[in-house]
BALOBA-1460 file (C-alpha; in Angstrom, 3 decimals):
// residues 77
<rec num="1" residu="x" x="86.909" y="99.946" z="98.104"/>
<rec num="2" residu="x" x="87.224" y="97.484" z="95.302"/>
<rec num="3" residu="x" x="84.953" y="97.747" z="92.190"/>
<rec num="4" residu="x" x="82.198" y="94.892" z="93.408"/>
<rec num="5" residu="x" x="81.649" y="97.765" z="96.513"/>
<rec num="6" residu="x" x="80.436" y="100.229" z="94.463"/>
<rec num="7" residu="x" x="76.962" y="101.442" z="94.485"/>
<rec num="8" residu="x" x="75.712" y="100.898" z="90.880"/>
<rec num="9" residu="x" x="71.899" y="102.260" z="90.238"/>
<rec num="10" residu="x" x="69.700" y="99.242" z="88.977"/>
<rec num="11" residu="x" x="68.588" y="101.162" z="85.971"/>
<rec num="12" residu="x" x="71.385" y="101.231" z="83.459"/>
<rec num="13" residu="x" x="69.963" y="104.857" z="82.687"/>
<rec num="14" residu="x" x="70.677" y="106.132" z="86.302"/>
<rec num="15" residu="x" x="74.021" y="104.170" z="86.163"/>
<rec num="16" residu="x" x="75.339" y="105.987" z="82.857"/>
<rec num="17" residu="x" x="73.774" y="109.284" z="84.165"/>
<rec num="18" residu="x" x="75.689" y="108.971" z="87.197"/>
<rec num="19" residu="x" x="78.868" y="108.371" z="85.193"/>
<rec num="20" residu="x" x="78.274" y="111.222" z="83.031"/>
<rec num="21" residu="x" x="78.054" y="113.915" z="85.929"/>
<rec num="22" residu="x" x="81.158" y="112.584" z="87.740"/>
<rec num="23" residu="x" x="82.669" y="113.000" z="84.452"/>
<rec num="24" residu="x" x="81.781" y="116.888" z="84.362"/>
<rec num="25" residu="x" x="82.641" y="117.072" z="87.885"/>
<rec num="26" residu="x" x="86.360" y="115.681" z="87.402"/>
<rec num="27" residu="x" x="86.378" y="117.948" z="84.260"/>
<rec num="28" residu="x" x="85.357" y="120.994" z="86.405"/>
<rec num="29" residu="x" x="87.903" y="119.949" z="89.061"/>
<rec num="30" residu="x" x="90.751" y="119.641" z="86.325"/>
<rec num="31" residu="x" x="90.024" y="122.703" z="84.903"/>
<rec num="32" residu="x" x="89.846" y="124.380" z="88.548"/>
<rec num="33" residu="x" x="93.303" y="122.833" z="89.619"/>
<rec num="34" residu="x" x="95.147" y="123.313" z="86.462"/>
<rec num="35" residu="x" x="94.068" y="127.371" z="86.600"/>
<rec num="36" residu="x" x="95.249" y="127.378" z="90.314"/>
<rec num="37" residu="x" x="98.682" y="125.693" z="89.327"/>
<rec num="38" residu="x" x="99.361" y="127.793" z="86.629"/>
<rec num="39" residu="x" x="98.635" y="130.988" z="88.476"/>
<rec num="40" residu="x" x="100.685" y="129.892" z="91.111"/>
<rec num="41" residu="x" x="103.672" y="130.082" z="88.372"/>
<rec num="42" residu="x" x="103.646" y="126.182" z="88.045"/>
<rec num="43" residu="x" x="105.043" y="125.315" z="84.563"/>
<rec num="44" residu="x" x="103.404" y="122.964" z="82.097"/>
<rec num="45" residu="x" x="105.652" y="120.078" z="83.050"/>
<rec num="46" residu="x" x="104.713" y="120.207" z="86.458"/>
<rec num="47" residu="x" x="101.389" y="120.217" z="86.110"/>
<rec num="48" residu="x" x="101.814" y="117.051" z="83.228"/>
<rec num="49" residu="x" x="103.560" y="115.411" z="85.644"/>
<rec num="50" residu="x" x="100.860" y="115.787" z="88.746"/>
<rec num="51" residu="x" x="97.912" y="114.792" z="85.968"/>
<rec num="52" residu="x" x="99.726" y="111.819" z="84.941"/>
<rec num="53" residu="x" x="99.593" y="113.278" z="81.421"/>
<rec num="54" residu="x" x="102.036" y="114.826" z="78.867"/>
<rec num="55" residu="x" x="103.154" y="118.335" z="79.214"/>
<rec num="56" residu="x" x="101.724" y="118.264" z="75.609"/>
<rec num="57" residu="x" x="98.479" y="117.229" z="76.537"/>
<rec num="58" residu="x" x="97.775" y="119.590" z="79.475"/>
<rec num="59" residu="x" x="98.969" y="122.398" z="77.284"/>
<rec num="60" residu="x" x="96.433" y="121.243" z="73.777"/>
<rec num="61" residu="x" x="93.589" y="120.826" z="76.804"/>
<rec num="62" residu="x" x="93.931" y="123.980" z="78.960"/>
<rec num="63" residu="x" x="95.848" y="126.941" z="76.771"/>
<rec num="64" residu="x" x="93.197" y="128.846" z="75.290"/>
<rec num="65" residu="x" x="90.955" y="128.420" z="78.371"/>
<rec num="66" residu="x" x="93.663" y="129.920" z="80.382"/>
<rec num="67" residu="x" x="94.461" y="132.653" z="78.343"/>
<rec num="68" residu="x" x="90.915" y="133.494" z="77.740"/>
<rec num="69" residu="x" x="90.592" y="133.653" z="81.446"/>
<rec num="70" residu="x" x="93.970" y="136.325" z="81.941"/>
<rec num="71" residu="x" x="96.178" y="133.696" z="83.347"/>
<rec num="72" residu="x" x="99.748" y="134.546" z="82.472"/>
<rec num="73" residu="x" x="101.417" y="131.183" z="81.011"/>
<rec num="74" residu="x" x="104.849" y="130.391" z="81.509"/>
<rec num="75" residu="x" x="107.121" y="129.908" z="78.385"/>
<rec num="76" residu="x" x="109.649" y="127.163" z="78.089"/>
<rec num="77" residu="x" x="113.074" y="129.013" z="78.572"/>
């Protein structure tokens, strides 16, 4: 499906309302995914690596939500 296929709403309000809430959806997601990964034992790299991000960046975005939430986090060895 190229971008000209996609169903825009005609009010520019609907249209950036829409955005927003698939926004907090893929945000939900992440979070979701990420907290599965890393309580499967996946390491920080991996998970980088499957987000198409640095290990870095997962690890600023997702630590303290993880650790608030009991997940034990693998250290770099």
């Amino acid at each position: 499906m190229s971008a000209d296929e996609i169903p825009v709403p005609q009010e520019p309000a609907d249209a950036l309302a829409a955005v927003a809430a698939l926004r907090l959806l893929a945000d939900r997601l992440e979070d979701a995914a990420v907290e599965q990964a890393m309580r499967a034992g996946w390491s920080w790299p991996q998970v980088a690596e499957a987000l198409g991000v640095t290990r870095q960046a997962v690890h600023k975005k997702h630590a303290k939500r993880l650790i608030a939430a009991g997940v034990t986090l693998r250290r770099r060895t």
